[in-house]
N, C-alpha and C positions, 0 to 999 in steps of 0.2 A: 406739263404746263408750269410757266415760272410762277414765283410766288408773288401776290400781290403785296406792292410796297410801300405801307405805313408809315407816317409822318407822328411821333409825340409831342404834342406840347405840355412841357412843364415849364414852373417857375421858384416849388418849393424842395421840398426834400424827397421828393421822387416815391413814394410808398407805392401808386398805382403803378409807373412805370417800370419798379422792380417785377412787381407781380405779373406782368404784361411779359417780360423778358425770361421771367422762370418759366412759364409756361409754355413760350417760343421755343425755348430750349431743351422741353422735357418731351414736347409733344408735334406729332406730322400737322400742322396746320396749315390752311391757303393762304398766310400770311407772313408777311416779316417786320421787324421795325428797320428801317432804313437812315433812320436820321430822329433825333433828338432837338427839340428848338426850344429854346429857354431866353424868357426876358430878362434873366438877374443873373449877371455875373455872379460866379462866387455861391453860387446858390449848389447844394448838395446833393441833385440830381445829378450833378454833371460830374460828381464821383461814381454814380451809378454806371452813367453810359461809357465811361473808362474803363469801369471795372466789365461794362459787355460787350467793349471794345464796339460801341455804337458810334458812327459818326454825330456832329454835334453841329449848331448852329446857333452861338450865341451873340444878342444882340443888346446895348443898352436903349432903351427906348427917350430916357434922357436925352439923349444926342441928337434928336429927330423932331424939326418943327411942328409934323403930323402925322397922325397916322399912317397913313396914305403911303408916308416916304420907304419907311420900316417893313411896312407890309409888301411892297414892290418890291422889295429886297430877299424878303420871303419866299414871296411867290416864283421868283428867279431860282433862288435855291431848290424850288421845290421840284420846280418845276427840269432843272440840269439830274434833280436824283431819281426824275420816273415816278416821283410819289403821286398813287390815287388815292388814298386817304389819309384825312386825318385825325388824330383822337386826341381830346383837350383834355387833361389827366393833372387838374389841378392847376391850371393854366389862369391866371387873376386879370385878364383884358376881355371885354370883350371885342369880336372879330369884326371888322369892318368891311363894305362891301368890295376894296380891293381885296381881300382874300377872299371873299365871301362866294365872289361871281366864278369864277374861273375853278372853284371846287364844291360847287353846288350839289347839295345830298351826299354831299361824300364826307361831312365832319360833325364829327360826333364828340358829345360830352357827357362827363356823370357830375353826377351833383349830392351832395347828400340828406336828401329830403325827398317827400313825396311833392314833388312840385303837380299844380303851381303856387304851395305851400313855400314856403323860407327860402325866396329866391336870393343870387345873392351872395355875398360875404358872408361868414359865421351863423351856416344853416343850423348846424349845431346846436350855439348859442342859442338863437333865434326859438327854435325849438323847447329847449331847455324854460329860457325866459317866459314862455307863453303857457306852458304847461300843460301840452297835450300831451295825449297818452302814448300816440303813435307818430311816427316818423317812418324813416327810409330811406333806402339810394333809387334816383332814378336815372334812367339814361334814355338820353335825349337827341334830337338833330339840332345843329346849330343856325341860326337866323339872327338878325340884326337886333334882336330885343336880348335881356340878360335874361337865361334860362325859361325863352318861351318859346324856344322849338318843340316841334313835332314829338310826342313820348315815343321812344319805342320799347322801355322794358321798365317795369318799378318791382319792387320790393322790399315789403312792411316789414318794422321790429318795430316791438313794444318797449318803451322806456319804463326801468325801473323805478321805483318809488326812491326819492332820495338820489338819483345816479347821479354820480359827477361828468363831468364835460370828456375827463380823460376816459372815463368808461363807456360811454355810449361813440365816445371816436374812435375807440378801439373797434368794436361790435360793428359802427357801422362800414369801416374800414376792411372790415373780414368779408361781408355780402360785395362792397365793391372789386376785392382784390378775386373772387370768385366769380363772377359776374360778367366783368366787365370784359375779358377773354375771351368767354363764353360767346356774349353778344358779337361783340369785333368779329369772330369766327363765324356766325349765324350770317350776319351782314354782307359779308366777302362771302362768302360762300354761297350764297344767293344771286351776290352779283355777278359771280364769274357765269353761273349755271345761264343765267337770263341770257347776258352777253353773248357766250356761247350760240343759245337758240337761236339770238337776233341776224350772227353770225351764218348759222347754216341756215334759216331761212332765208337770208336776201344772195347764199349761192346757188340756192334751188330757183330763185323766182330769175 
């Protein structure tokens, strides 16, 4: 069976995307990445996907009256590479329903918080600022609200007394870059099995 083919969106310095890639690499999974898509030129993911010889799809959204425009452009691409998934891996837009419709259940994000806690930009921060004891990464399905899709996996760390910003993003950065593979795998691998079934049942009937 081929493998299912993965869409990444980034837009930062790629830390999930690396770790999505080491483990494509180390291990038999039902998946591949196939394409890389990034809003910012210039942005340091896209030494990543060089360095994993990932194809790439970058766009500046500057240039583009609306959404709408950029996103068609997307979906084209996405759609000439065979991609059924996609995985938002630090990606700072949210998705509009030209991408939204035509990949429905099929796009997933992490975030780093126990949503629907510190939605959002600078979960982190947010966290840190309000001073609860507990946080997390969760991961999620995408829908037109910012981080109010469907949960499908969380898990808690206790923040230290006194911790600074750069240590509890390292920490939460470990559960994501362990995590988030995991699930991707779980997901795909679920959906080939269903598919599958759907398959031989409608050659028996």
């Amino acid at each position: 069976m081929s493998k299912t083919k993965v869409a990444v969106f980034a837009s930062g310095t790629g830390s999930n995307f690396e770790a999505l890639m080491d483990k494509v690499e180390l291990e038999s999974l039902d998946y591949c990445v196939a394409l890389l898509v990034c809003d910012k030129p210039g942005a340091l993911v896209l030494n990543k996907a060089a360095k994993y010889q990932v194809p790439v799809f970058v766009f500046d959204p500057k240039q583009y009256n609306f959404k709408s425009e950029f996103e068609q452009k997307i979906v084209k691409e996405l759609q000439n590479r065979h991609i059924d998934w996609i995985v938002l891996a630090g990606y700072m837009r949210l998705i509009g329903p030209t991408l939204l419709t035509p990949f429905q259940s099929k796009i997933i994000n992490i975030h780093p918080s126990l949503l629907p806690s510190f939605p959002g930009k600078d979960a982190v921060g947010q966290a840190l600022a309000t001073g609860v004891k507990v946080t997390g990464v969760t991961i999620h399905f995408v829908d037109e609200g910012m981080d109010t899709g469907k949960i499908i996996e969380q898990e808690s760390l206790r923040i230290h007394e006194k911790e600074s910003r750069e240590s509890l993003q390292q920490r939460l950065q470990s559960i994501e870059h362990r995590l988030f593979p995991k699930i991707i795998q779980s997901l795909i691998s679920s959906d080939n099995k269903e598919g599958a079934f759907l398959n031989e049942k409608e050659s028996t009937t």
